[in-house]
BAVEX-458125 format. One line per 4 residues: number of its first residue (from 1); their letters; for each residue x, y, z of N, C-alpha, C. Coordinates in pm, whole numbers, plus 50000, padded with zeros to 5 digits. Atoms other than C-alpha are relative to their C-alpha. Example, Ala and Ser with C-alpha at 12.3 -4.5 7.8 and 13.67 -1.06 7.14 Angstrom:
<atoms>
1	as	50089:49881:50000:51230:49550:50780:50090:50120:50000; 49918:49881:49994:51367:49894:50714:49923:50109:50073
</atoms>
This chain:
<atoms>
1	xxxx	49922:49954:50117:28320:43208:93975:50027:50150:50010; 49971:49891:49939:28244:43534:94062:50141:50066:50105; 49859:50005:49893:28488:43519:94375:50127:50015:49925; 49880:50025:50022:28749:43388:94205:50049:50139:49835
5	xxxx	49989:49891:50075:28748:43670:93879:50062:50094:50091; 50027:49945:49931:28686:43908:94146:50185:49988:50117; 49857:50004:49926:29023:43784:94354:50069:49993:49912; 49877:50004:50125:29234:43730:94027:50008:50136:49947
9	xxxx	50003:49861:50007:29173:44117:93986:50079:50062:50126; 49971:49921:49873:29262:44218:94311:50116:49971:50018; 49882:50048:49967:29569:44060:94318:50071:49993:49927; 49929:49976:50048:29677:44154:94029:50104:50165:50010
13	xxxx	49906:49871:50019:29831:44535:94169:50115:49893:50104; 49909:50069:49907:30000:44280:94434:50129:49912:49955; 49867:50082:50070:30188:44070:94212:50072:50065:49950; 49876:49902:50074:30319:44374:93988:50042:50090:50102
17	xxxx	49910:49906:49941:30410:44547:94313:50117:49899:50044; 49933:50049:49954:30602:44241:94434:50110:49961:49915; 49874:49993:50094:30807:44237:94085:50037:50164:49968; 49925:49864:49992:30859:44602:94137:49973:50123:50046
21	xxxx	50045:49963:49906:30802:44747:94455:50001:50183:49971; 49982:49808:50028:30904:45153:94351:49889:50065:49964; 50082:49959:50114:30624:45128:94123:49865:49989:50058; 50149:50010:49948:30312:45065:94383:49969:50096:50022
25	xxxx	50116:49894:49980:30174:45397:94407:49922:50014:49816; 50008:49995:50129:30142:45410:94024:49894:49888:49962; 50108:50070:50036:29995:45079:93997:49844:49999:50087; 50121:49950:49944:29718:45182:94277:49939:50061:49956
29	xxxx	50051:49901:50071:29631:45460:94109:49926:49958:49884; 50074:50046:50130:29566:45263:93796:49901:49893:50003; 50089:50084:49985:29353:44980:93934:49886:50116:50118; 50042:49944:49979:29212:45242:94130:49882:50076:49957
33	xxxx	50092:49933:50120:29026:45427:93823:49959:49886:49889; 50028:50115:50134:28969:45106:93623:49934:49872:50106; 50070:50127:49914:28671:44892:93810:49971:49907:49914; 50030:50113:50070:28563:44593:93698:49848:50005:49993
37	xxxx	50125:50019:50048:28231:44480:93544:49949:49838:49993; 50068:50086:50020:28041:44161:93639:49853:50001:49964; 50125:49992:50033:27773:44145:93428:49893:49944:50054; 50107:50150:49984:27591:43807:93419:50013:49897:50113
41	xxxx	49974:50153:49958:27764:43545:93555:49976:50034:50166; 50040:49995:49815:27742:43680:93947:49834:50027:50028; 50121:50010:49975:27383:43732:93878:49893:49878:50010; 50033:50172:49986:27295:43350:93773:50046:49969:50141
45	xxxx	49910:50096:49887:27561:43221:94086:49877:50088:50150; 50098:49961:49890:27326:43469:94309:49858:49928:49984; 50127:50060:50035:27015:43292:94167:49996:49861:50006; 49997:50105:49944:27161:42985:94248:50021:49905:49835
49	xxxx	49980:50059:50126:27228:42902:93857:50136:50011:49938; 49844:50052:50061:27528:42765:93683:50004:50122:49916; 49981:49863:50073:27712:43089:93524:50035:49942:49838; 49961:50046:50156:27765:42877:93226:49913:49978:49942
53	xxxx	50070:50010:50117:27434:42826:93116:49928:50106:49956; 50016:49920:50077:27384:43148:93028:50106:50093:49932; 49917:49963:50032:27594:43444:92869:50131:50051:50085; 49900:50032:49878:27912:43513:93006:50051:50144:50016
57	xxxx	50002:49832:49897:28022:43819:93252:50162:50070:49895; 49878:49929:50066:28324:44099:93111:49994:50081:50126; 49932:49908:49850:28556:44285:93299:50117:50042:49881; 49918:49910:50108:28774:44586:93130:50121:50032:50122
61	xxxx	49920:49980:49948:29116:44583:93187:50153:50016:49964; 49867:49946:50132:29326:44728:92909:50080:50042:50090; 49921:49919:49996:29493:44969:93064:50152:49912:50117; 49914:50072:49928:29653:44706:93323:50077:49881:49920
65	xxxx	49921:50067:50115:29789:44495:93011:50078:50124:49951; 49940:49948:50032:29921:44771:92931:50190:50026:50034; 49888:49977:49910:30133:44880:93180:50095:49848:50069; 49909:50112:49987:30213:44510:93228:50081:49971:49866
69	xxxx	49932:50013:50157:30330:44476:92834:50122:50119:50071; 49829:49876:50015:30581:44848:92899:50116:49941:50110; 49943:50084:49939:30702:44638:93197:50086:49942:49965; 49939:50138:50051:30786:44326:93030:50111:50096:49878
73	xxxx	49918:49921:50122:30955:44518:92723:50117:50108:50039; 49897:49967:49947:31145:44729:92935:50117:49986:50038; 49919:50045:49914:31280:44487:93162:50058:49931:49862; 49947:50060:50141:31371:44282:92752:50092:50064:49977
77	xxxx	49904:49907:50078:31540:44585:92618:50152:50010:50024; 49872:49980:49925:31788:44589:92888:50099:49814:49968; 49930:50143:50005:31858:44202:92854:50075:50030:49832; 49941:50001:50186:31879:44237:92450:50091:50087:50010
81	xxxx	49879:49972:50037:32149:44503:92531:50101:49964:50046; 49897:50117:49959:32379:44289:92735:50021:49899:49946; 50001:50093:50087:32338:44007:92514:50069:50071:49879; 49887:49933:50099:32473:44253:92238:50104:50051:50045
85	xxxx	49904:49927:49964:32693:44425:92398:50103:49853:50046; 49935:50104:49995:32842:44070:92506:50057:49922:49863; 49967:50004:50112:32836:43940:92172:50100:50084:49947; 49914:49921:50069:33015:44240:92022:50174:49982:50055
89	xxxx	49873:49983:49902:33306:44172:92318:50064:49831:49920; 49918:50125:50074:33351:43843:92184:50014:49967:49893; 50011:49965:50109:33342:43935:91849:49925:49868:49874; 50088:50115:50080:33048:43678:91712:49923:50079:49918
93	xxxx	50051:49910:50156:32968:43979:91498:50085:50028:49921; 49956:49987:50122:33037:44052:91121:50115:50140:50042; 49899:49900:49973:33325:44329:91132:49874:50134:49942; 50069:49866:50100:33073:44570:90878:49861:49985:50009
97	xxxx	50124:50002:49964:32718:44530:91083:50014:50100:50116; 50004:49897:49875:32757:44847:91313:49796:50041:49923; 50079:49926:49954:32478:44974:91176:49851:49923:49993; 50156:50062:49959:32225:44692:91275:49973:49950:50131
101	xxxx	49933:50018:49866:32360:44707:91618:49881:50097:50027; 50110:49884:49965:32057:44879:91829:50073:50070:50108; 50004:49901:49910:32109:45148:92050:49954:49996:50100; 50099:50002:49914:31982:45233:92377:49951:50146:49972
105	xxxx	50099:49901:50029:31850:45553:92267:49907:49943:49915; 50057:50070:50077:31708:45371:91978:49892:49930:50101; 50053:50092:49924:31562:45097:92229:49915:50077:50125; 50059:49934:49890:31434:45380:92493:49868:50002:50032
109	xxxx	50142:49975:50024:31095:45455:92376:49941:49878:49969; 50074:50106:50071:31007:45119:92249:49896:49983:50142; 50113:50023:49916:30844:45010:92558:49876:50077:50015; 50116:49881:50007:30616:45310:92551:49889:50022:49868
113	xxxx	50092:50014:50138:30522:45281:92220:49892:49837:49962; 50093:50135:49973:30399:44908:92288:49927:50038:50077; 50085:49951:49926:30190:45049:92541:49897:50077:49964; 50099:49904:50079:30046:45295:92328:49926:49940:49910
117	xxxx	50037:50086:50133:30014:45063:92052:49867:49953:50008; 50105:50127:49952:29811:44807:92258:49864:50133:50060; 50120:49928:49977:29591:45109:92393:49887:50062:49952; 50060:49914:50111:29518:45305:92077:49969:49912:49877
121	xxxx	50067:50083:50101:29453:44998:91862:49877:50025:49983; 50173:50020:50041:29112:45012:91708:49953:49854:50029; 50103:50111:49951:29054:44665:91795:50019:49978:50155; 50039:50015:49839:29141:44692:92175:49914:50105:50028
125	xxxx	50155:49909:50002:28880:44983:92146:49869:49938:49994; 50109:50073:50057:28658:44800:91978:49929:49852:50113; 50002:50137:49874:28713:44470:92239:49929:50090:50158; 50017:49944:49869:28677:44727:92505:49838:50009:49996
129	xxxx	50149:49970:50020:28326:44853:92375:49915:49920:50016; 50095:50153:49938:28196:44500:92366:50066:49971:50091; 49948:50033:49860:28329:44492:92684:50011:49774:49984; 49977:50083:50014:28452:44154:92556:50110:49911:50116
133	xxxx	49920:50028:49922:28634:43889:92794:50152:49975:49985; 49880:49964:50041:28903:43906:92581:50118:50087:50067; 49909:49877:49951:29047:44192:92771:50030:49920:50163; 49938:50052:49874:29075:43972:93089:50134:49895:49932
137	xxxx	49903:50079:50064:29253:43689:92863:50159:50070:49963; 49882:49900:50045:29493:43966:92724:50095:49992:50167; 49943:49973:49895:29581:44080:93081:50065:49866:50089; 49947:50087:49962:29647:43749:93232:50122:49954:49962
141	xxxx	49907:50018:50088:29893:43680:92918:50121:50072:50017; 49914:49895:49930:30059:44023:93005:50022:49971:50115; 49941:50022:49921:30135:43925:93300:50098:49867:50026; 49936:50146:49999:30222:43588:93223:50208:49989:49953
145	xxxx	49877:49904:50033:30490:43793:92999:50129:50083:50074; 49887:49936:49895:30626:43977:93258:50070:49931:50124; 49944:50076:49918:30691:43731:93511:50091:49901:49944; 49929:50084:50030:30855:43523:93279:50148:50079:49937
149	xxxx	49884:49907:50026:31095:43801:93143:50067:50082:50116; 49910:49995:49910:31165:43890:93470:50088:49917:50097; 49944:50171:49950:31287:43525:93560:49885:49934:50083; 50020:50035:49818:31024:43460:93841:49924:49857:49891
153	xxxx	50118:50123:50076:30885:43069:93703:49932:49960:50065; 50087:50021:49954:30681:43048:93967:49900:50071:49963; 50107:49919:50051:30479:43337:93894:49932:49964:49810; 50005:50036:50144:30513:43236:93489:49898:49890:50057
157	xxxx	50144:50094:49947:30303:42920:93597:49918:50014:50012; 50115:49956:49904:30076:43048:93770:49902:50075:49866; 50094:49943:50085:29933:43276:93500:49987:49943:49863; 50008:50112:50106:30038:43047:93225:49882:49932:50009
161	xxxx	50103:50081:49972:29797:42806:93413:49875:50077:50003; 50078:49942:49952:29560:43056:93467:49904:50053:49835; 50015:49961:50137:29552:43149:93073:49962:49902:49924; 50044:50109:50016:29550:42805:93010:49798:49970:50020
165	xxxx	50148:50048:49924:29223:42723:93224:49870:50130:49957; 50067:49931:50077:29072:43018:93050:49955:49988:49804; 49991:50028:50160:29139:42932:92671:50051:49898:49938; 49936:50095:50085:29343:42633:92617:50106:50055:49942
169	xxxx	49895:49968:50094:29528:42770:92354:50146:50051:50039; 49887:49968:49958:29810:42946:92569:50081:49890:50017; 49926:50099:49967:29911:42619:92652:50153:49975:49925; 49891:49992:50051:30151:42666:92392:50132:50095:49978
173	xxxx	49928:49935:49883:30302:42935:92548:50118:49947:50069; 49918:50070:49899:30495:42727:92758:50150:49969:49941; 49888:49999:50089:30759:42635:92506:50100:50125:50020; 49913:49864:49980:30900:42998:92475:50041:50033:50143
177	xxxx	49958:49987:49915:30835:43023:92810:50153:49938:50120; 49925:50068:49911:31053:42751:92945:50150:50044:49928; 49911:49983:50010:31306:42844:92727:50084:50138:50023; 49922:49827:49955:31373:43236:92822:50024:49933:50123
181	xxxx	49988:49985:49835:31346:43118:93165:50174:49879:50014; 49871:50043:50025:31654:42844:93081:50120:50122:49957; 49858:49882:49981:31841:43133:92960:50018:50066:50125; 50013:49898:49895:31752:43347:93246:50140:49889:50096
185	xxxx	49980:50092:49953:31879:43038:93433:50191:49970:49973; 49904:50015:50062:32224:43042:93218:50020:49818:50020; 49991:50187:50042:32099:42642:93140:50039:49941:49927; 49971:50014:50115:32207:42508:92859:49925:49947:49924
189	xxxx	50085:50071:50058:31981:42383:92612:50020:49880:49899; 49929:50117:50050:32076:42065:92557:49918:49857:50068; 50065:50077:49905:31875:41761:92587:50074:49872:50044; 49929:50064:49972:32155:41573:92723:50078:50037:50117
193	xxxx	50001:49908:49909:32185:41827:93014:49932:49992:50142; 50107:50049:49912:32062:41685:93327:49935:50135:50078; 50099:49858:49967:32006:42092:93434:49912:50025:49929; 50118:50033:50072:31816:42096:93192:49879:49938:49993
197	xxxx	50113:50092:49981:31558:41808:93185:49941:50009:50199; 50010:50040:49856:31584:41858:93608:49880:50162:50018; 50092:49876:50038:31424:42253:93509:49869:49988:49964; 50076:50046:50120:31227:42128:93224:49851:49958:50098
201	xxxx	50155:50074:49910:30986:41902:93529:50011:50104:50105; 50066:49877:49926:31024:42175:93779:49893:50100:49967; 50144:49914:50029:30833:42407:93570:49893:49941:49927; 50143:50045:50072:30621:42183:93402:49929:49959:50157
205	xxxx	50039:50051:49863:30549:42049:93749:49897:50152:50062; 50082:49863:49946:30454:42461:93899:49857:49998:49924; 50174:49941:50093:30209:42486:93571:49915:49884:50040; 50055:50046:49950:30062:42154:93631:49910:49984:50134
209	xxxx	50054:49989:49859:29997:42204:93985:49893:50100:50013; 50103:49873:49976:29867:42573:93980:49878:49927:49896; 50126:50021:50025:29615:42425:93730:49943:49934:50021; 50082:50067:49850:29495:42199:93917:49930:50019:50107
213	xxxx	50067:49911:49888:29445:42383:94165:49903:50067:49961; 50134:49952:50070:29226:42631:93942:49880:49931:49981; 50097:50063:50055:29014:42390:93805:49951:49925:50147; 50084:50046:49881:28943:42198:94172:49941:50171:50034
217	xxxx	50036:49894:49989:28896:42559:94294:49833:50043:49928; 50105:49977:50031:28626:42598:94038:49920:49899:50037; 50100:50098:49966:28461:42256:94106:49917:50064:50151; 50076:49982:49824:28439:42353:94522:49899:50146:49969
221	xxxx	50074:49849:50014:28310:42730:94399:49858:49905:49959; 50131:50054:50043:28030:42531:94202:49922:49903:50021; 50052:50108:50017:27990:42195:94281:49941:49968:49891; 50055:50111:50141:28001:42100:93933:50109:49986:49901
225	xxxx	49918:49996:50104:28201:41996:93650:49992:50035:49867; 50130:49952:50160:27963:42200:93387:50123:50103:49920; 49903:49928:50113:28272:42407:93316:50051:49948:49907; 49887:49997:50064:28471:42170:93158:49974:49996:49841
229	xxxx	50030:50019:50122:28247:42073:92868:49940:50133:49961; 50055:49913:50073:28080:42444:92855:50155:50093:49956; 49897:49931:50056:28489:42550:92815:50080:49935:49904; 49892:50101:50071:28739:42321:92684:49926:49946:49905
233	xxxx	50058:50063:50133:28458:42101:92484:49947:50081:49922; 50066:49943:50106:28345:42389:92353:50052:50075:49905; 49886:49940:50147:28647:42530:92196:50064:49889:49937; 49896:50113:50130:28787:42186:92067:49872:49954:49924
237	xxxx	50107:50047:50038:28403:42068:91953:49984:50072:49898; 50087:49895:50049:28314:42423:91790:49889:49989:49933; 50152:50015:50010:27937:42383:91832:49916:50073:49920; 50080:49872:50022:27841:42733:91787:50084:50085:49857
241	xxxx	49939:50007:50167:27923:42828:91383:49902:50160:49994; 50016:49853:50006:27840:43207:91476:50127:50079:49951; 49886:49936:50038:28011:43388:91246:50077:50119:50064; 49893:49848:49929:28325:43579:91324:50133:50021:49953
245	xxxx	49928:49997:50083:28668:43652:91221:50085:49896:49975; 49867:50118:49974:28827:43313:91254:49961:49889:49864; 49970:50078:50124:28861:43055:90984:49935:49900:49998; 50037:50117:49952:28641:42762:91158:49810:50039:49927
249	xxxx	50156:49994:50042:28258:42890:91125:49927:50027:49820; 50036:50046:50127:28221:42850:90761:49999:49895:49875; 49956:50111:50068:28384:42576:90641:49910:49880:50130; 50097:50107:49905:28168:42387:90955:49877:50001:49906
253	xxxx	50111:49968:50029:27868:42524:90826:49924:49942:49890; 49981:50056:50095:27903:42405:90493:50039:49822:49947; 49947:50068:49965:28032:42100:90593:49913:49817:49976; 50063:50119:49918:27890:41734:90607:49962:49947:50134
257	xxxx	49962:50082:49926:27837:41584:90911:50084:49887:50034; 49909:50147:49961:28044:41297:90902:50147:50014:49960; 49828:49949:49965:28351:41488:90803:50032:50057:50128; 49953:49857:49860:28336:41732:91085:50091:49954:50081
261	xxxx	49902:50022:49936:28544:41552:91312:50089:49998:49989; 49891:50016:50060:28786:41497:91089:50059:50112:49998; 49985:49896:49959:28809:41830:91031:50034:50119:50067; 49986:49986:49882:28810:41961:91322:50142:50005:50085
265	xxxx	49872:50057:49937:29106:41735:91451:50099:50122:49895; 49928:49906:50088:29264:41919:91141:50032:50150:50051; 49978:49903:49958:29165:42247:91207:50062:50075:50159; 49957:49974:49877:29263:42266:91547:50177:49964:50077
269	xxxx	49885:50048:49980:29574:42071:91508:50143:50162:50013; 49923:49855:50056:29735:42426:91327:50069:50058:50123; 49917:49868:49916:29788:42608:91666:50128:49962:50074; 49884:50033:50001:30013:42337:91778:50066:49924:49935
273	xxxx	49908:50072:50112:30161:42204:91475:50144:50079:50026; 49896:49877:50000:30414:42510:91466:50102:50004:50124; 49964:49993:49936:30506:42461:91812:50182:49999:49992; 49873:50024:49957:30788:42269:91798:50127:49985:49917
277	xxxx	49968:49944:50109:30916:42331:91467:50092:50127:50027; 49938:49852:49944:30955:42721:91594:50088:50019:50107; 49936:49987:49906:31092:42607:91895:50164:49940:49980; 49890:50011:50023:31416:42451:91748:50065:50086:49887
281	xxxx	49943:49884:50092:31453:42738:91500:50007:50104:50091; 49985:49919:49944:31413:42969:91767:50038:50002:50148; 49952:50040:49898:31568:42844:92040:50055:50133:50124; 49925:49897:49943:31784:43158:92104:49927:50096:50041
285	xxxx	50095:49938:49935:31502:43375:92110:49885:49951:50003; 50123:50026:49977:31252:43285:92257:49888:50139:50014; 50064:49882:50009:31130:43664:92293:49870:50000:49834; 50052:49978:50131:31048:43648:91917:49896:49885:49999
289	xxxx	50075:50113:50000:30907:43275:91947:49853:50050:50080; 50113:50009:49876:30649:43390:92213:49849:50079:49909; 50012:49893:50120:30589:43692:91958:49922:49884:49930; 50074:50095:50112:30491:43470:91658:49916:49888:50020
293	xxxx	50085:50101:49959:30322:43199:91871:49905:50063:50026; 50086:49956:49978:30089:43448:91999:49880:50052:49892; 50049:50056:50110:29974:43488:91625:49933:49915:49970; 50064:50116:50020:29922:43173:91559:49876:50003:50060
297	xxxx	50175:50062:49966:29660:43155:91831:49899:50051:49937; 50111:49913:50069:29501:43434:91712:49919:50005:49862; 50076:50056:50178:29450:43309:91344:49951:49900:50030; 50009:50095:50000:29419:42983:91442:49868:49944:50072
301	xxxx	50112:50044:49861:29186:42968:91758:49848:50002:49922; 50160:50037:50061:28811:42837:91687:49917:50125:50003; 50077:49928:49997:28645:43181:91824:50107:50096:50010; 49918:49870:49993:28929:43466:91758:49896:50161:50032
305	xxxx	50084:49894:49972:28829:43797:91856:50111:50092:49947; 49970:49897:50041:28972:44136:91735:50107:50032:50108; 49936:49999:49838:29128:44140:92132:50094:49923:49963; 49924:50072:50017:29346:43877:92038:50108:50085:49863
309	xxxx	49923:49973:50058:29474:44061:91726:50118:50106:50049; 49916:49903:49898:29561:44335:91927:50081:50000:50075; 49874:50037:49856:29780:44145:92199:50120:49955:49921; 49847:50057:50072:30057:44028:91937:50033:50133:49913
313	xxxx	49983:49900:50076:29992:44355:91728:50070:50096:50110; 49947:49928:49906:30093:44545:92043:50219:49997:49996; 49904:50041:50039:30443:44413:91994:50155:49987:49876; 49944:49931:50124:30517:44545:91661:50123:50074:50010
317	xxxx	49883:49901:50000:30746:44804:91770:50116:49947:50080; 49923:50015:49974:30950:44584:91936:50105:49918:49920; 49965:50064:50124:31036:44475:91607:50047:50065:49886; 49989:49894:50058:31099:44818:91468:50135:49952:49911
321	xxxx	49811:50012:50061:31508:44730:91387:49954:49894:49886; 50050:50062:50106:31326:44482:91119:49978:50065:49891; 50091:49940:50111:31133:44734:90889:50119:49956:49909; 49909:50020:50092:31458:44746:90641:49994:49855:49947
325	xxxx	50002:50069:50086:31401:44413:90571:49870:49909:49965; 50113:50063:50033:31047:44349:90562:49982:50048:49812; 50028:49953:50137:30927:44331:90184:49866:50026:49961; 50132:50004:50051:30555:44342:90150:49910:50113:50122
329	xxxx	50080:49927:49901:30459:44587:90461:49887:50075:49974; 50144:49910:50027:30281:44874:90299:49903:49910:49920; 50137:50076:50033:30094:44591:90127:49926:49949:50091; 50078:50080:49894:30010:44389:90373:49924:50087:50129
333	xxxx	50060:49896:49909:29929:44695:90604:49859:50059:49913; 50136:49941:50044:29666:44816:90334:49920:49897:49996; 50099:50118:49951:29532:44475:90351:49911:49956:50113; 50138:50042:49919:29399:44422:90664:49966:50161:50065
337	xxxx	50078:49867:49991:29296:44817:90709:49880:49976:49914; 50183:49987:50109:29051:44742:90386:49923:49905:50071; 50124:50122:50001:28938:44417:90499:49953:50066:50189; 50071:49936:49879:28890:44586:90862:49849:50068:49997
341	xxxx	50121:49864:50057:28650:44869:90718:49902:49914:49919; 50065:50020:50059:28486:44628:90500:49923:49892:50055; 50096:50060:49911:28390:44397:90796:49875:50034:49991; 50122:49928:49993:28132:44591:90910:49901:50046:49883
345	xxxx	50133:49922:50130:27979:44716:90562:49977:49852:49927; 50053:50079:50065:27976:44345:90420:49905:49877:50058; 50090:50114:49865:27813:44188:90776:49863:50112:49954; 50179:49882:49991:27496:44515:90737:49967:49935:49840
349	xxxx	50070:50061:50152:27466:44365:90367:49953:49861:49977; 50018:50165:49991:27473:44022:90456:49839:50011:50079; 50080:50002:49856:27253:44028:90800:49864:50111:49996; 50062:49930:49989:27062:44359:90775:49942:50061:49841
353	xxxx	50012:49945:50131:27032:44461:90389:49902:49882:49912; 50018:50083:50133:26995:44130:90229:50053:50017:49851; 49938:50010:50139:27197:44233:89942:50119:49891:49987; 49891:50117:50047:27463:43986:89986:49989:49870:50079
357	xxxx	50025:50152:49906:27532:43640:90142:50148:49981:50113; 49908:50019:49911:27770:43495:90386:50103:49965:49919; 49829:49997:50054:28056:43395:90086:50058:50142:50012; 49943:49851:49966:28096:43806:90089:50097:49987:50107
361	xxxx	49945:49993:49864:28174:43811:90449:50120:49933:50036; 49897:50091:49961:28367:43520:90479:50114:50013:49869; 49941:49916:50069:28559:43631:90181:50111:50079:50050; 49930:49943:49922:28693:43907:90378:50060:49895:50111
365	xxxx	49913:50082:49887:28758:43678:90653:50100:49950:49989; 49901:50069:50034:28989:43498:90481:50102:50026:49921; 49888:49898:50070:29181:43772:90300:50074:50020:50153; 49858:49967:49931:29264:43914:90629:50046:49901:50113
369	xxxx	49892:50081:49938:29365:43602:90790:50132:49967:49932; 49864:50101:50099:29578:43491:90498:50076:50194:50008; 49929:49864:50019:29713:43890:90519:50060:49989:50155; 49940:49994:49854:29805:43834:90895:50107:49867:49981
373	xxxx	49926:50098:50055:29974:43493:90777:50095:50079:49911; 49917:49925:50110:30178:43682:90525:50074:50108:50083; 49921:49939:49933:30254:43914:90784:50106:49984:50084; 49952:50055:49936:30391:43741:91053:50098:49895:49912
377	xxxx	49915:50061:50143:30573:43517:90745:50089:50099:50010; 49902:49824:50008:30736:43908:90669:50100:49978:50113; 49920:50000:49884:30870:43942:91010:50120:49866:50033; 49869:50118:49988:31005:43577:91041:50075:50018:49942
381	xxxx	49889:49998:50088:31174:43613:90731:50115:50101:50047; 49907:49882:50038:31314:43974:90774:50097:49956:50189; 49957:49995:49891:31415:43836:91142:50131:49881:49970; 49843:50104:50027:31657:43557:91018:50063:50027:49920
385	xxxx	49911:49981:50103:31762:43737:90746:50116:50131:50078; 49913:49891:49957:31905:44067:91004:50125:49846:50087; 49895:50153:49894:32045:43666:91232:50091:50033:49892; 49883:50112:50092:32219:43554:90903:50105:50146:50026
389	xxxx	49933:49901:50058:32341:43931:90811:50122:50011:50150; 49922:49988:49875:32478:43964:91192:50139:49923:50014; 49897:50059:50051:32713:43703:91131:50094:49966:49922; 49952:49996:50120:32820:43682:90799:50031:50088:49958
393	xxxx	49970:49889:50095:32839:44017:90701:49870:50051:49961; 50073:49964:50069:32628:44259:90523:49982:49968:49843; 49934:49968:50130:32832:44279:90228:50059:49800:49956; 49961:50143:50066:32801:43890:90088:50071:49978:49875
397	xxxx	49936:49986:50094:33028:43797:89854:50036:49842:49926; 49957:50131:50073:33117:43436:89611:50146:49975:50015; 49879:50087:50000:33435:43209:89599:50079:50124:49886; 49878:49897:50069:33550:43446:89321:49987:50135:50012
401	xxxx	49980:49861:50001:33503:43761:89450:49820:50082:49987; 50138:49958:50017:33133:43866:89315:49918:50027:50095; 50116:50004:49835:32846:43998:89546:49920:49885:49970; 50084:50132:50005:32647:43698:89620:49852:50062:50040
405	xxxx	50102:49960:49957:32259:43754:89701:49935:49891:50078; 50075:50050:49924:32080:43621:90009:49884:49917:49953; 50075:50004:49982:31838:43414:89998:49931:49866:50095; 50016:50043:49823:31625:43257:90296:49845:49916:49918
409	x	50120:50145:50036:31386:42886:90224:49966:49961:50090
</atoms>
């Protein structure tokens, strides 16, 4: 297991030099000063013990999500202005929306500021400190990102699968993915399209394969199949009802036995209920879809981590041309700042004080999930309401003349 971490590092300056060869002294430099950290798990596999039955190894590797996120957002910016700038030629815009038309000065800095975003977060700090494995998950994702926004769907696979066989949950990923890569493709999305459906098993076919491959890979590394139930059964099972910020370890806890399964199926259903719902509302962009799916996991998933909030929060600013029509921001922004700060002081009262109990805690927990729900809500809304305005006009108006007022169900 070791090995294979250990080579999925090393080969990650190789892949971002082979999507953009100018840039390999830069990325040397940065895997260069940023080693990795096997804690545990190469110390069991040297002792001749399964790395799964004890705690599990971290490896820090922000700064290479990083620079894979300014990448991916870069190489976006330029697509989203040919896509407008095409649009505008064929005039599928409102005559009196110039000024929700972005710029490329406007659009310059964004990539940089996602970069910064994702660096200077307090919870990729925080992920970093607990040198949590989160920060490998992130980076895999980022890259998964960039290969798929730069068309390559072999490479998209590959780390798709790779994100997959780490968490499950990316799996739903794939959706957005297949459909940027159909645009890329100029496919049509039509399921009556034999380019289409002939795409559709090509790349489901790459992801299938590469994970396959992973997972034998790990069997021959171990001679065993102890991963699948200490990974996969243990995020669809959720055994371990150690509290944390996700929505699952209290309502278990509390729980009957003989509901739990039920439960369970429930709670777990959430991350792909949304899938495919989002995916015929958001067909066109899939940029945004990938965006708001990456959310989801993060509220949704059985053991969320703070690392996870951080990889969709990173993203924010590429969302900037929104603010004007978000409505609840500075609320919802003082929302999960309090319930952030009040983590920590209502876990030392719970755990270390004894002045309070675990409803406190979980309390908070569930303000700032339902405040990250509300957020990501914000954004959808204010994102189909700049669609509708793009087309229609700014300036809505009734059968007799009157301004009419928007509104979005």
């Amino acid at each position: 297991m070791g090995a294979l971490v250990a080579a999925r590092t090393a080969g990650a300056s190789s892949v971002l030099c082979s999507l953009f060869p100018s840039q390999q002294a830069k990325f040397n430099h940065i895997l260069g000063t940023r080693s990795s950290v096997l804690v545990e798990g190469l110390a069991l596999l040297d002792l001749g013990v399964s790395p799964y039955s004890g705690a599990i190894f971290h490896e820090i590797t922000d700064v290479l999500t990083a620079v894979a996120l300014y990448l991916a957002i870069q190489d976006y910016n330029k697509v989203v202005f040919k896509k407008q700038k095409l649009l505008i030629e064929l005039d599928k815009y409102a005559p009196d929306v110039a000024e929700l038309i972005r710029t490329p000065m406007e659009m310059h800095y964004i990539p940089l500021k996602v970069a910064l975003v994702y660096l200077l977060n307090p919870y990729t700090v925080m992920s970093c400190v607990a040198k949590s494995t989160c920060a490998i998950s992130n980076t895999v994702i980022a890259f998964f990102i960039l290969a798929t926004i730069r068309g390559s769907a072999f490479l998209s696979a590959v780390f798709l699968a790779l994100a997959t066989y780490q968490s499950l949950y990316p799996i739903t990923l794939f959706a957005p993915a297949l459909l940027y890569l159909l645009q890329r493709q100029f496919i049509p999305i039509k399921p009556k399209s034999k380019s289409f459906w002939l795409f559709t098993m090509q790349y489901a076919a790459l992801y299938l394969c590469s994970l396959v491959v992973i997972i034998c890979l790990s069997f021959f590394l171990l001679n065993s199949w102890d991963f699948i139930p200490s990974v996969y059964g243990f995020i669809l099972s959720v055994p371990d009802l150690t509290p944390n910020i996700g929505l699952f370890w209290y309502f278990f806890a509390e729980m009957f036995e003989h509901f739990s399964l039920f439960f369970v199926c429930v709670f777990q259903i959430n991350v792909f209920f949304y899938t495919i719902p989002l995916a015929v509302k958001l067909k066109e962009h899939p940029v945004f879809f990938m965006f708001v799916q990456l959310a989801i996991i993060s509220i949704f998933k059985s053991y969320p981590t703070v690392g996870d909030v951080a990889l969709y929060m990173a993203f924010l600013p590429v969302w900037s041309h929104l603010y004007r029509f978000l409505r609840n921001i500075f609320i919802l922004s003082c929302m999960l700042i309090a319930c952030s700060l009040l983590f920590p002081v209502l876990w030392h009262l719970w755990i270390f004080a004894g002045s309070a109990n675990s409803n406190f805690y979980y309390a908070i927990t569930l303000t700032f999930n339902i405040g990250q729900i509300l957020l990501i809500s914000d954004y959808f809304y204010a994102f189909l309401r700049r669609e509708y305005y793009l087309t229609h006009g700014l300036h809505l108006t009734k059968q007799d003349g009157t301004e009419a007022m928007l509104v979005l169900k």
